[in-house]
N, C-alpha and C positions, 0 to 999 in steps of 0.2 A: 317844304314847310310853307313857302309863301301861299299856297292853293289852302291852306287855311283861310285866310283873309279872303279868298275869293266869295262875291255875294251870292253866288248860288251853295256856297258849302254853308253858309251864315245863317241865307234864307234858311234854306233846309231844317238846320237847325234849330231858329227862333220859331219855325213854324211847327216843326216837333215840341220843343219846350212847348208852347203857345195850347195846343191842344190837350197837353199831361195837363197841366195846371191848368183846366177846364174842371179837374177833379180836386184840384186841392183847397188850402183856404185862399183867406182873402189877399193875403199877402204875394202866396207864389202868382196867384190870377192879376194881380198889379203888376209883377216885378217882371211875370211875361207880356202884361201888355204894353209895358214900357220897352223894354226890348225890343219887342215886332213895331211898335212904332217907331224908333231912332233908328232901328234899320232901316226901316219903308227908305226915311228920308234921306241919311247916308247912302244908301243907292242910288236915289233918284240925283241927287243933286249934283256929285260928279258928271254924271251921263248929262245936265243940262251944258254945266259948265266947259267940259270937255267942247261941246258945239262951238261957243263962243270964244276958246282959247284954240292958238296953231302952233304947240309945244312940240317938235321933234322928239322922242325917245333918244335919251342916249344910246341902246343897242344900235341905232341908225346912224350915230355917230359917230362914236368909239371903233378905232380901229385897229387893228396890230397886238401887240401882247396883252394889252390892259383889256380885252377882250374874254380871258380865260374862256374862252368856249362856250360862252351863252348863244344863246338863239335869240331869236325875235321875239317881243310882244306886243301880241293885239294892235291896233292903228298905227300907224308910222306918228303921229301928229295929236297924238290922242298922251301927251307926257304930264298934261297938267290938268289939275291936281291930279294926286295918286287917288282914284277910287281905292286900293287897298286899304290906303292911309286912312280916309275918311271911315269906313268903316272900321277900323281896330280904334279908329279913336272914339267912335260914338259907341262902341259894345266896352270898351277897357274904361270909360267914363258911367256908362248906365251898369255893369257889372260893381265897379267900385263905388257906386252912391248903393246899389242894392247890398253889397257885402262889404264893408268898409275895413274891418280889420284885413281884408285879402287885396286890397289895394296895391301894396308892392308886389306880389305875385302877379298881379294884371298888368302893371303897367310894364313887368322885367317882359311879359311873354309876350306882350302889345308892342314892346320897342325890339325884340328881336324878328319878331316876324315882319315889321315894319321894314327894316334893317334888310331883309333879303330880297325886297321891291328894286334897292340903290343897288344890294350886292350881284343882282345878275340882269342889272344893269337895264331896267324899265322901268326906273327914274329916275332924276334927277333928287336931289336929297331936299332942294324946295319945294321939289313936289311933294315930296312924303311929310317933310315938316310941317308944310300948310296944309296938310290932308287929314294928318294930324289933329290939327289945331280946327280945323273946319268940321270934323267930326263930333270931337268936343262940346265944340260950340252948338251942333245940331239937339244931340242928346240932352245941353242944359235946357234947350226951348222944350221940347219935346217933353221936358217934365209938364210943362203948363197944360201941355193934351192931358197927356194921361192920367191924368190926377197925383200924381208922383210929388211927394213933398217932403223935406226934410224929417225924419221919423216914422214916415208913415209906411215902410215898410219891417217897423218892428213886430215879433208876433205878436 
């Protein structure tokens, strides 16, 4: 479940979406280019940050029972923030301003999959919090590019 969240399954996708709605109207051509834009930067922005921070992974730490059998992920020191988190939070935030009544469905499938980054234990839960929160935050700016404005993706 967590390989959901990952940015090459995302990419893939906003860049599928991105080319369909090359055919549609004005609305789906917005709401994918908002998309492919909050991702762009939800990717990019962990991988800087990641540089600048020396967070240990819990799997490196965690030892003995609480352990349940996970394996390793990616960098030993690469814990902060969760790139996963940033990205569910800027797709479950640019999804729920695009579809607003499906809001609780995004946020329930955005916090479980979040939820399985802590659960096999490559991250810490302030990683995922603030990855969270930093994704968010990405996709509100990211309104200002894309021409993205409150109503303006009604038909």
């Amino acid at each position: 479940m967590t390989w959901a969240a990952d940015a090459r399954v995302l990419g893939t996708l906003a860049a599928v979406g991105w080319i369909i709605s090359r055919g549609g109207d004005r609305r789906q051509r917005l709401v994918a280019n908002h998309v492919a834009i909050s991702l762009t930067a939800a990717v990019m922005l962990p991988k800087i940050m990641k540089r600048a921070m020396d967070r240990t992974r819990p799997d490196r730490v965690v030892v003995g029972e609480d352990r349940r059998g996970v394996g390793t992920s990616g960098q030993p020191h690469d814990s902060f923030p969760s790139g996963h988190g940033v990205h569910i939070g800027a797709i479950v935030s640019a999804l729920s301003w695009a579809y607003p009544k499906k809001t609780a469905v995004f946020v329930a499938i955005g916090g479980a999959l979040a939820a399985t980054r802590v659960a096999v234990l490559a991250h810490w839960t302030t990683d995922v919090v603030l990855g969270l929160t930093l994704g968010t935050a990405i996709e509100r700016a990211a309104r200002r590019v894309s021409g993205a404005r409150r109503g303006s993706t009604r038909a």
